[in-house]
Backbone bond lengths (Angstrom), bond angles and torsions (degrees), N, CA, C in turn:
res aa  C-N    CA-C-N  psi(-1)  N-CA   C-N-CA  omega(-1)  CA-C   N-CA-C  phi
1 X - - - 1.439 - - 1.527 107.92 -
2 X 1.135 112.24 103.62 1.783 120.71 162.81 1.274 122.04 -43.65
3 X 1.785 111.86 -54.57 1.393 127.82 160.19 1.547 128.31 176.27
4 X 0.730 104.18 163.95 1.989 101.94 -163.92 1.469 101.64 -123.75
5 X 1.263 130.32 150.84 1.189 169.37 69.80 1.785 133.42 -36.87
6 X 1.383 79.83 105.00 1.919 76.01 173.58 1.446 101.94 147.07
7 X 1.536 126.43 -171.44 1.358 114.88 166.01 1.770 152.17 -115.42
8 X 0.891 129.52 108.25 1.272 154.29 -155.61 1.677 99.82 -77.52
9 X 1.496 118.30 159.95 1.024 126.18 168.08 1.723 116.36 -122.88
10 X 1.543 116.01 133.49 1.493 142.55 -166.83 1.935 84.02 -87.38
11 X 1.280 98.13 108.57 2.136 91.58 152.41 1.097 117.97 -141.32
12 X 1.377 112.61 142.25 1.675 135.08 -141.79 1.334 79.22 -96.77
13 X 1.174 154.11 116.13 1.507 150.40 112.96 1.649 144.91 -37.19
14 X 0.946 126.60 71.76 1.653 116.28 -173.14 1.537 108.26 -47.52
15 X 0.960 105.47 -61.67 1.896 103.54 173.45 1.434 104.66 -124.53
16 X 1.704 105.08 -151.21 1.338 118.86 168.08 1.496 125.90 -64.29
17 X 1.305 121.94 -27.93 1.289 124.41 -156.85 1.828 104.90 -119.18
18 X 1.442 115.92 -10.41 1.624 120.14 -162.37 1.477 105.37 -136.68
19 X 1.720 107.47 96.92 1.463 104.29 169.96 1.554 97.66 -89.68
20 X 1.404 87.07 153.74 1.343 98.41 -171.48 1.407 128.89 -98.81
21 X 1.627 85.35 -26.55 1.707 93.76 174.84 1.781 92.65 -177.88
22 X 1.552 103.09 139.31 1.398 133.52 169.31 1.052 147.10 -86.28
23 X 1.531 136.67 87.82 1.525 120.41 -137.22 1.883 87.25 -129.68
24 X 1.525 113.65 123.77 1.376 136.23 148.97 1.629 120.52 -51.50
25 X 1.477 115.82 105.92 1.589 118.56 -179.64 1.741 89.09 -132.94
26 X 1.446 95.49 152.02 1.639 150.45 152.00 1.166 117.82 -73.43
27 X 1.300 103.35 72.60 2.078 105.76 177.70 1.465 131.96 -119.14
28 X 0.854 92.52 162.64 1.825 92.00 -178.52 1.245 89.72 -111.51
29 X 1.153 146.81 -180.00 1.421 157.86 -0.69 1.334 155.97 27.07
30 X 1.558 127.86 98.82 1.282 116.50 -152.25 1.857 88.88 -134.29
31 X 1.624 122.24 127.18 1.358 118.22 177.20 1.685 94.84 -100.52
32 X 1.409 107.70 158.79 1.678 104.86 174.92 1.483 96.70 -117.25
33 X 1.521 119.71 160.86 1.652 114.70 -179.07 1.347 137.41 -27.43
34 X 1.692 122.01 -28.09 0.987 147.04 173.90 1.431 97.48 -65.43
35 X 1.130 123.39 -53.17 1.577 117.79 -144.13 1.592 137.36 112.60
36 X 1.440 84.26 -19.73 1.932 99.44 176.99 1.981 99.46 -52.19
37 X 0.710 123.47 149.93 1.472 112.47 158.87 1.737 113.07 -135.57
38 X 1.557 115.14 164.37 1.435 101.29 -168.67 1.478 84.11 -149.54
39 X 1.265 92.61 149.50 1.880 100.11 177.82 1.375 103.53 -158.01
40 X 1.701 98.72 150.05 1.873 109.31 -172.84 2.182 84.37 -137.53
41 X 1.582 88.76 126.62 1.272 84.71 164.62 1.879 90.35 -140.81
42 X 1.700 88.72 -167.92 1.642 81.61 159.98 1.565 110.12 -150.26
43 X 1.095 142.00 -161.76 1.972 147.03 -146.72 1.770 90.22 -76.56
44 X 1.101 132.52 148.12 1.315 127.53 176.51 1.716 105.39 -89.68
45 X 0.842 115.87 -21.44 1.680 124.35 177.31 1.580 103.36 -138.95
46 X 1.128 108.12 141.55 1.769 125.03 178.96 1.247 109.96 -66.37
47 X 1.291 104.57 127.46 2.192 121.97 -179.03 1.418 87.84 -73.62
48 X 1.806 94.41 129.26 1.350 112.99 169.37 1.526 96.61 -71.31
49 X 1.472 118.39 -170.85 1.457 127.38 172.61 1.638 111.31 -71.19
50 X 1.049 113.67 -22.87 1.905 126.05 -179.38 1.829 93.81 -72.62
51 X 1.065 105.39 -73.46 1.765 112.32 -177.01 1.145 105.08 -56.11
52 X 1.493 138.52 -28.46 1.761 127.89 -155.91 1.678 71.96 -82.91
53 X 0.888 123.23 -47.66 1.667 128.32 -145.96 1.863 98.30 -71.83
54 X 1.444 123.32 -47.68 1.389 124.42 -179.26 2.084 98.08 -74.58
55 X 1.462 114.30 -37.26 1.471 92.37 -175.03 1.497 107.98 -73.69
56 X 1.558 132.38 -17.57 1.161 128.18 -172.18 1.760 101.23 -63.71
57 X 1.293 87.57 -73.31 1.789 99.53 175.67 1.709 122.58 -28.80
58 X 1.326 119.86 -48.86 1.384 132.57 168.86 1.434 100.04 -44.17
59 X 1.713 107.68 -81.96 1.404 110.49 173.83 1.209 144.45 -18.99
60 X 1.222 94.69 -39.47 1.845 136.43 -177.93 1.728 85.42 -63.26
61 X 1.267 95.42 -89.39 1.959 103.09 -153.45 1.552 88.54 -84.11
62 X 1.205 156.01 46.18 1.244 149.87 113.71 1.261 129.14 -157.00
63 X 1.187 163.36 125.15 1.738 141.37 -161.33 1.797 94.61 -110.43
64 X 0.744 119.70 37.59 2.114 130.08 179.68 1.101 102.72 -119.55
65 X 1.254 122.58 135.88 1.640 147.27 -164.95 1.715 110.57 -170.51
66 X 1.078 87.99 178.27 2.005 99.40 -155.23 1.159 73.17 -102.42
67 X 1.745 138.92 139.64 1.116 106.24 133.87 1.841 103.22 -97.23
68 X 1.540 117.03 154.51 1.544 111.37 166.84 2.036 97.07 -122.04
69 X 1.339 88.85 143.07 1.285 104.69 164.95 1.701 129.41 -96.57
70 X 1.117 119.51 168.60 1.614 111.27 -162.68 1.553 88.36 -86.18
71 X 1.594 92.34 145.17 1.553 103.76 156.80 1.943 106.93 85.28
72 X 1.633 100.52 -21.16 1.689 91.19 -176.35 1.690 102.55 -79.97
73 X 1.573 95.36 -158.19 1.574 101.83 178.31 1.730 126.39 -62.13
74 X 1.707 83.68 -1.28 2.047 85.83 -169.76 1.816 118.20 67.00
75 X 1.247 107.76 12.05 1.284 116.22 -170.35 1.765 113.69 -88.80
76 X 1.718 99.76 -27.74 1.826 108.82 158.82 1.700 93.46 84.61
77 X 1.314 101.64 172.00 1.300 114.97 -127.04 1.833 90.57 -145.27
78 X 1.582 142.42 60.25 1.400 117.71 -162.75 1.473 111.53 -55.46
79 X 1.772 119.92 124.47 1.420 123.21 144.10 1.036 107.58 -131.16
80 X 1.859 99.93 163.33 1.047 131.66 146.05 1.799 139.74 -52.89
81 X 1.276 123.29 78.79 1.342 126.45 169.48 1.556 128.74 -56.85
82 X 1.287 94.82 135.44 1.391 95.99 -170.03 1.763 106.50 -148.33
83 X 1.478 110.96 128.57 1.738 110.85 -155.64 1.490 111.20 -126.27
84 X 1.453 109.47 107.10 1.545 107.42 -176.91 1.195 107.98 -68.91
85 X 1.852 122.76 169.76 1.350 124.29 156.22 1.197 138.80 -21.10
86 X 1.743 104.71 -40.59 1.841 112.22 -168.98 1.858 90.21 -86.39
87 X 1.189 112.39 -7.82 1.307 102.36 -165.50 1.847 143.27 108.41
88 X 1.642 87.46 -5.99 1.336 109.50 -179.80 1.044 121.82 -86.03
89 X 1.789 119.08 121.75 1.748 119.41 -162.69 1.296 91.77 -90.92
90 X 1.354 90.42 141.70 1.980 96.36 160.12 1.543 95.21 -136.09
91 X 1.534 96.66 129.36 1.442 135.98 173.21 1.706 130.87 -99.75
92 X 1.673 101.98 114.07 1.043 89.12 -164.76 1.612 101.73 -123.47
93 X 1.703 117.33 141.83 1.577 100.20 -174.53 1.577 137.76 -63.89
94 X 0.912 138.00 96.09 1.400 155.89 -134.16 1.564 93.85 -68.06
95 X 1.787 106.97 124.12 1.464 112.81 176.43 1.977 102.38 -57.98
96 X 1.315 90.88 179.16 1.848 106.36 174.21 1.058 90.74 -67.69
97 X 1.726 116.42 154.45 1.494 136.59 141.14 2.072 89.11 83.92
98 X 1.401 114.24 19.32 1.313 98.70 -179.99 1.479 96.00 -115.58
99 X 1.320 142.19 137.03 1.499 154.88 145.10 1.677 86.39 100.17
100 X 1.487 94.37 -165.62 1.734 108.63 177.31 0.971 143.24 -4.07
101 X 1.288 153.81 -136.89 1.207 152.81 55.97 1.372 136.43 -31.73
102 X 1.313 140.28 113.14 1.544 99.63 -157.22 1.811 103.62 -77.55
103 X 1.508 94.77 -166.58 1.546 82.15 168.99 1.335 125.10 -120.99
């Protein structure tokens, strides 16, 4: 992948076998020659008060999530989430031995 535009899905994993929860984002994607890549998107639809309240908590006890993109292997992607004031995530690809397991 050179780079994406469009929307992808964030999933919170407890282990291998139990996502826990599924969150719809609006992201860009930008890779630099190396390969590092960095992307800021934000929620594709607005967290009711039930969801603001389960994505806070996630965030809380881990900020690592799958992201999967449409159409790939569904196999996910480990990053690090990270959510400014206005609401804008920036995602960054999570070194080894950092968050979960993936799945």
């Amino acid at each position: 992948m050179d780079g994406f535009v469009g929307r992808a899905s964030l999933e919170w994993w407890a282990n291998r076998a139990t996502c826990i929860e599924k969150y719809d984002i609006d992201l860009i994607v930008a890779i630099d020659a190396v390969g590092t890549w960095r992307a800021r998107g934000q929620h594709a639809n607005a967290l009711d008060a039930t969801q603001r309240e389960g994505w806070d908590f996630l965030m809380e006890m881990d900020p690592y999530f799958s992201i999967v993109f449409p159409e790939e292997d569904q196999s996910g992607i480990l990053v690090s989430v990270v959510e400014s004031e206005d609401g804008t995530l920036t995602l960054t690809e999570a070194s080894e031995g950092d968050g979960p397991a993936p799945r």
